[in-house]
KEGU-401440 format. One record per residue: residue number from 0; y, z, x of N, C-alpha, C, CB in turn. Coordinates in Angstrom, 1 decimal. Each point is the difference from the previous one (the first is absolute). Glycine has a CB too. Layout:
! residues N
> NUM,Y,Z,X,Y,Z,X,Y,Z,X,Y,Z,X
...
//
This chain:
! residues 95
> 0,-1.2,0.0,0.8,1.2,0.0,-0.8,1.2,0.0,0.9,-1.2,1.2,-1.8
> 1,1.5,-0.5,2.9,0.8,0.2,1.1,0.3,-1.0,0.8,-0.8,1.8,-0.1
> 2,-0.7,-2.7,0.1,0.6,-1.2,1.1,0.3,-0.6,-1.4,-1.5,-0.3,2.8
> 3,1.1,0.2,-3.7,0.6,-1.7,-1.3,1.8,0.6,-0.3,-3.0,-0.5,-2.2
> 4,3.5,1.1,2.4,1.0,0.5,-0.3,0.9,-0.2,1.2,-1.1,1.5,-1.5
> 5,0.2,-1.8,2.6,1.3,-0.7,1.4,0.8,1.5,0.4,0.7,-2.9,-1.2
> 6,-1.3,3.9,0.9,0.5,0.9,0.6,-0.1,0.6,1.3,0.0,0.1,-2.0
> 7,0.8,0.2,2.4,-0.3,0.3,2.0,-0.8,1.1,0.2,2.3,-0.6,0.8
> 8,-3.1,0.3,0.0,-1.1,1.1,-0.1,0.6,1.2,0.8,-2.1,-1.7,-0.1
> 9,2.7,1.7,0.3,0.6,1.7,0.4,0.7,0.7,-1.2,0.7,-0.7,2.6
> 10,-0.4,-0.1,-3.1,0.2,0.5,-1.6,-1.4,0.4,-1.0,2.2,-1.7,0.1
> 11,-3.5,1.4,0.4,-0.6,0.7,-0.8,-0.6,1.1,-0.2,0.0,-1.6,-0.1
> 12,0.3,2.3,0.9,-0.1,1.3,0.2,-1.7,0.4,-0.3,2.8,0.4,-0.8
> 13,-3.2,-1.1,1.8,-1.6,0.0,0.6,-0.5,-0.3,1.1,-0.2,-0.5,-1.7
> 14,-0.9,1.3,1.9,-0.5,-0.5,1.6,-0.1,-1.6,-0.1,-1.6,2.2,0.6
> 15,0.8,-2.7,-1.3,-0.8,-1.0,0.0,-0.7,-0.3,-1.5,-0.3,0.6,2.7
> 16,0.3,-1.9,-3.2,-0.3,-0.5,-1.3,-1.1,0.5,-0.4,1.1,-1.7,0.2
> 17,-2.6,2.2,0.6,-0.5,0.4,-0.9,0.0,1.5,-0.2,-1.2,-2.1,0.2
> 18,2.3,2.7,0.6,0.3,1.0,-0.6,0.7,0.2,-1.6,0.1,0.1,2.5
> 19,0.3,-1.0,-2.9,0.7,-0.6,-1.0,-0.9,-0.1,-1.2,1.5,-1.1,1.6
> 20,-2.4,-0.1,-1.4,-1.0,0.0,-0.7,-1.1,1.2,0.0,0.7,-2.4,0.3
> 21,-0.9,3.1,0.2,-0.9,1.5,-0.6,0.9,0.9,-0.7,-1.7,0.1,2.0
> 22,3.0,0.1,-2.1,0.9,1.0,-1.0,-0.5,-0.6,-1.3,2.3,0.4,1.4
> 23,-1.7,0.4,-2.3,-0.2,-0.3,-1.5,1.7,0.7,-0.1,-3.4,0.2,-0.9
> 24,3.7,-0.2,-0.4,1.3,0.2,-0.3,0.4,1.1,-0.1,0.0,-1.5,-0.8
> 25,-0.6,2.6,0.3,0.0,1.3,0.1,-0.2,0.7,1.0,-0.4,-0.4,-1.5
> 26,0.5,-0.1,2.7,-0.4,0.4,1.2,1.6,0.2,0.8,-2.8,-1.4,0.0
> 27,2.8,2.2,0.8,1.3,0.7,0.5,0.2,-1.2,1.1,-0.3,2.9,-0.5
> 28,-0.8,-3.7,1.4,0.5,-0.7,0.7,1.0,-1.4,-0.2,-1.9,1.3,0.6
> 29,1.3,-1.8,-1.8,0.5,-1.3,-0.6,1.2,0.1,0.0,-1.5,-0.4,-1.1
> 30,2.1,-1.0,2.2,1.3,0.1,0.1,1.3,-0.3,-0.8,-1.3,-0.3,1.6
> 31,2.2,1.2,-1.4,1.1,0.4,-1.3,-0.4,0.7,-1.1,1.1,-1.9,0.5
> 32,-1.9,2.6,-0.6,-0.8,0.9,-1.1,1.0,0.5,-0.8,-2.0,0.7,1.4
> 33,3.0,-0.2,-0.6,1.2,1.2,-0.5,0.7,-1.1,-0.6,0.3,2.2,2.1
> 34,0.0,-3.2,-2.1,0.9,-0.9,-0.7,-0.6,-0.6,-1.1,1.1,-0.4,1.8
> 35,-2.9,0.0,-1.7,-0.6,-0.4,-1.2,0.4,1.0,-0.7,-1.9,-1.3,0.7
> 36,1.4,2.4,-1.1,0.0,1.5,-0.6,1.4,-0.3,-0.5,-1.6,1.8,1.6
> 37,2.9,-1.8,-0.7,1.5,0.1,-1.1,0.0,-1.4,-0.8,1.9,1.4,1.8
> 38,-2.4,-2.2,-1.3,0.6,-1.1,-0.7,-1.2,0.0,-1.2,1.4,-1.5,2.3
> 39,-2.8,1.9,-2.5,-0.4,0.4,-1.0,0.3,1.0,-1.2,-1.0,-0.8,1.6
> 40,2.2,1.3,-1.3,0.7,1.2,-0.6,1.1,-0.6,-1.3,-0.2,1.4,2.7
> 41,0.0,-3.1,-2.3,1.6,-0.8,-0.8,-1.0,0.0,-1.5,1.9,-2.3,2.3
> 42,-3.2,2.5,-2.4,-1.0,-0.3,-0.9,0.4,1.1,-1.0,-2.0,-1.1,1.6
> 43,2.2,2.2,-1.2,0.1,1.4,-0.9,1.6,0.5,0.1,-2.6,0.9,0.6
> 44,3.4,-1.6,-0.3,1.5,0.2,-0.4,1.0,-1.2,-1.0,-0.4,1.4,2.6
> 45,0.8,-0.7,-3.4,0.7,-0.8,-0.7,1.7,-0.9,0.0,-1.8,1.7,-0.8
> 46,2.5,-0.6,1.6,1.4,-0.7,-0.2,0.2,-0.9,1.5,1.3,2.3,-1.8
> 47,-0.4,-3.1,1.7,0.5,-0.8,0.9,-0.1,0.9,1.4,1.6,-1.3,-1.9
> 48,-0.5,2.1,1.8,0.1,0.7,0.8,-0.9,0.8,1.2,1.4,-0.3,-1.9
> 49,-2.9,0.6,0.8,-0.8,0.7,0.8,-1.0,-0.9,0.3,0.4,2.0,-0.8
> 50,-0.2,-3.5,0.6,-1.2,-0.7,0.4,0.9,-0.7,1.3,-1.8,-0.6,-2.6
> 51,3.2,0.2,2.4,0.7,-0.3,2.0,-0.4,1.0,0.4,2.2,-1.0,0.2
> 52,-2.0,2.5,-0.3,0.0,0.5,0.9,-1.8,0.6,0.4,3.0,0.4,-0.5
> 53,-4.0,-0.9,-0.4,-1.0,-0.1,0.7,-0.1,-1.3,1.2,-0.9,1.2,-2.3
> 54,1.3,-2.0,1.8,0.3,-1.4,0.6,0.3,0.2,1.9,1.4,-0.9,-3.0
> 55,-0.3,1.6,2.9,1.1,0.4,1.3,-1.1,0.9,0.5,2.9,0.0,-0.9
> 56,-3.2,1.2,0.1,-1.2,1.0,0.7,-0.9,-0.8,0.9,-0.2,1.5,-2.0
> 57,-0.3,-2.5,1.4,-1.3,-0.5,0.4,0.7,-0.8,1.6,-1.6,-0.4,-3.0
> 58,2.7,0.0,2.7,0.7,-1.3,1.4,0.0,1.3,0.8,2.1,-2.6,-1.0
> 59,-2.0,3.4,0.8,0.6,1.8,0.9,-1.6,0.2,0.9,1.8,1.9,-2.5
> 60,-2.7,-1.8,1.6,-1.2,0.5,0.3,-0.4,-1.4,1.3,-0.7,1.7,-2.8
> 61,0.5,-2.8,2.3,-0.1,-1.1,0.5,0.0,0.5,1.3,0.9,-1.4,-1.5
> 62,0.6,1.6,1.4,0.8,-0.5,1.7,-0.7,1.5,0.7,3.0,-1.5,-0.6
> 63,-3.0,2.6,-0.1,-0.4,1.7,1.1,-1.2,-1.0,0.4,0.6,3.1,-1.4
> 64,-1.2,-3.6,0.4,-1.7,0.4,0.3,0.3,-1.2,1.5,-1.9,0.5,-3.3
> 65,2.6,-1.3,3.6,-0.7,-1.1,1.1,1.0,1.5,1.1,-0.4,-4.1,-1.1
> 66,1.6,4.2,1.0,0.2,0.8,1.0,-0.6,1.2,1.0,1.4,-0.9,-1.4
> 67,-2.4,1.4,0.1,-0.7,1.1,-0.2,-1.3,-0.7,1.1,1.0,1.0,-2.9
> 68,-1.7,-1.9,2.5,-1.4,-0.4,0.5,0.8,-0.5,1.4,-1.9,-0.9,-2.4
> 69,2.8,0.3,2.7,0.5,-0.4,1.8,0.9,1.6,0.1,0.5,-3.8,0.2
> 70,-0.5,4.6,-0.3,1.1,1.3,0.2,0.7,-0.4,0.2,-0.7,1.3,0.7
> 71,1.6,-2.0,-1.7,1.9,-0.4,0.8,-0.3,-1.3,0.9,1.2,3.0,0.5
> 72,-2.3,-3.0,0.2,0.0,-1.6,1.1,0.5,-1.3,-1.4,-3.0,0.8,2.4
> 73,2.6,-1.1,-3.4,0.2,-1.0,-0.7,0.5,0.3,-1.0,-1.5,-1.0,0.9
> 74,2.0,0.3,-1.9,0.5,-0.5,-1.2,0.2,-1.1,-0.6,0.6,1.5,0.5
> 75,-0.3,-1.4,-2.0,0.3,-1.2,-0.4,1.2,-0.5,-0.3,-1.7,0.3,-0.5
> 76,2.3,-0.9,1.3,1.4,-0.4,0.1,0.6,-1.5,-0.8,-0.4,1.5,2.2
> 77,-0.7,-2.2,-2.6,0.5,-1.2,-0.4,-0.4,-0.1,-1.4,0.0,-1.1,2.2
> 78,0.8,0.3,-3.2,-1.1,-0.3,-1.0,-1.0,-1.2,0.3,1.7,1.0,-1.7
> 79,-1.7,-1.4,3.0,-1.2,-1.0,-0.3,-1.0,1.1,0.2,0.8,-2.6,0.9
> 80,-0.8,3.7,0.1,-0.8,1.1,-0.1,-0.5,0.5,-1.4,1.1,0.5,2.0
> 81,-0.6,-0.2,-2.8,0.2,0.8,-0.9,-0.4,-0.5,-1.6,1.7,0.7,1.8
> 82,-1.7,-2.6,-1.7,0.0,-0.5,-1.4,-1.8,0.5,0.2,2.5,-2.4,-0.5
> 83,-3.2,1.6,1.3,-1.2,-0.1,0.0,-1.1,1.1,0.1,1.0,-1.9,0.7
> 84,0.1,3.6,-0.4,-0.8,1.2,-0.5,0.2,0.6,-1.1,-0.1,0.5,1.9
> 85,1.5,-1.6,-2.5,-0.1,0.6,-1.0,-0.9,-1.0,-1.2,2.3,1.5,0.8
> 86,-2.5,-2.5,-0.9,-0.7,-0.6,-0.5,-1.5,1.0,-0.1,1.5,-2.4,0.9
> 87,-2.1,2.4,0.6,-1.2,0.5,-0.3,0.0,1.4,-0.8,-0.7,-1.3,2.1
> 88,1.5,1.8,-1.9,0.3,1.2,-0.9,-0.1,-0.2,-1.6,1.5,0.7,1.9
> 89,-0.7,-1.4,-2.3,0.2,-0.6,-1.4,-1.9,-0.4,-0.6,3.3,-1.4,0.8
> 90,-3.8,0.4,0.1,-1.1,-0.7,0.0,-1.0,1.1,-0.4,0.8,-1.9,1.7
> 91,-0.8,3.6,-0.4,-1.2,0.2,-0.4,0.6,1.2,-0.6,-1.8,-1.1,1.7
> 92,3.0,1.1,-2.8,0.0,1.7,-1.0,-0.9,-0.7,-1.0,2.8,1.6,0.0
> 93,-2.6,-0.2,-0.9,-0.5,-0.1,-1.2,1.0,-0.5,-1.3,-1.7,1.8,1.1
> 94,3.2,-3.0,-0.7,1.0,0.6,-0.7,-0.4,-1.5,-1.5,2.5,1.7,2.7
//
């Protein structure tokens, strides 16, 4: 899913693909977990207001989580970075 998405593999926040392929979704490793989870959250809120700011939560979480896995060495600074994790994000919630 990672490589069809043209996303840079230091962005996927995995050793190695078949690390990738043995997670399942519920599993703490699966990368951007913390952002699937908010952005699954726009399912059970009603007004405008609290589904952006699930929206923004989730671009928040995004970005900790790649800073987080390189400690501060990397981030995502561009949106060409940024369209294609968030795609996969969108791709695998439940929304």
């Amino acid at each position: 899913m990672l490589s069809y998405l043209d996303l840079t593999k230091k962005f996927w926040l995995i050793n190695n693909e078949e690390e990738f392929k043995s997670l399942d979704r519920a599993g703490k490793k699966i990368p951007y977990h913390l952002a699937l989870f908010e952005l699954d959250k726009i399912n059970s809120v009603f007004s405008p207001r609290e589904k952006l700011k699930s929206i923004m939560m989730m671009r928040s979480l995004m970005r900790a989580e790649v800073i987080d896995f390189y400690k501060g060495k990397e981030e995502l600074v561009s949106m060409d970075d940024e369209l294609p994790v968030n795609i996969y994000i969108v791709l695998m919630s439940n929304i």
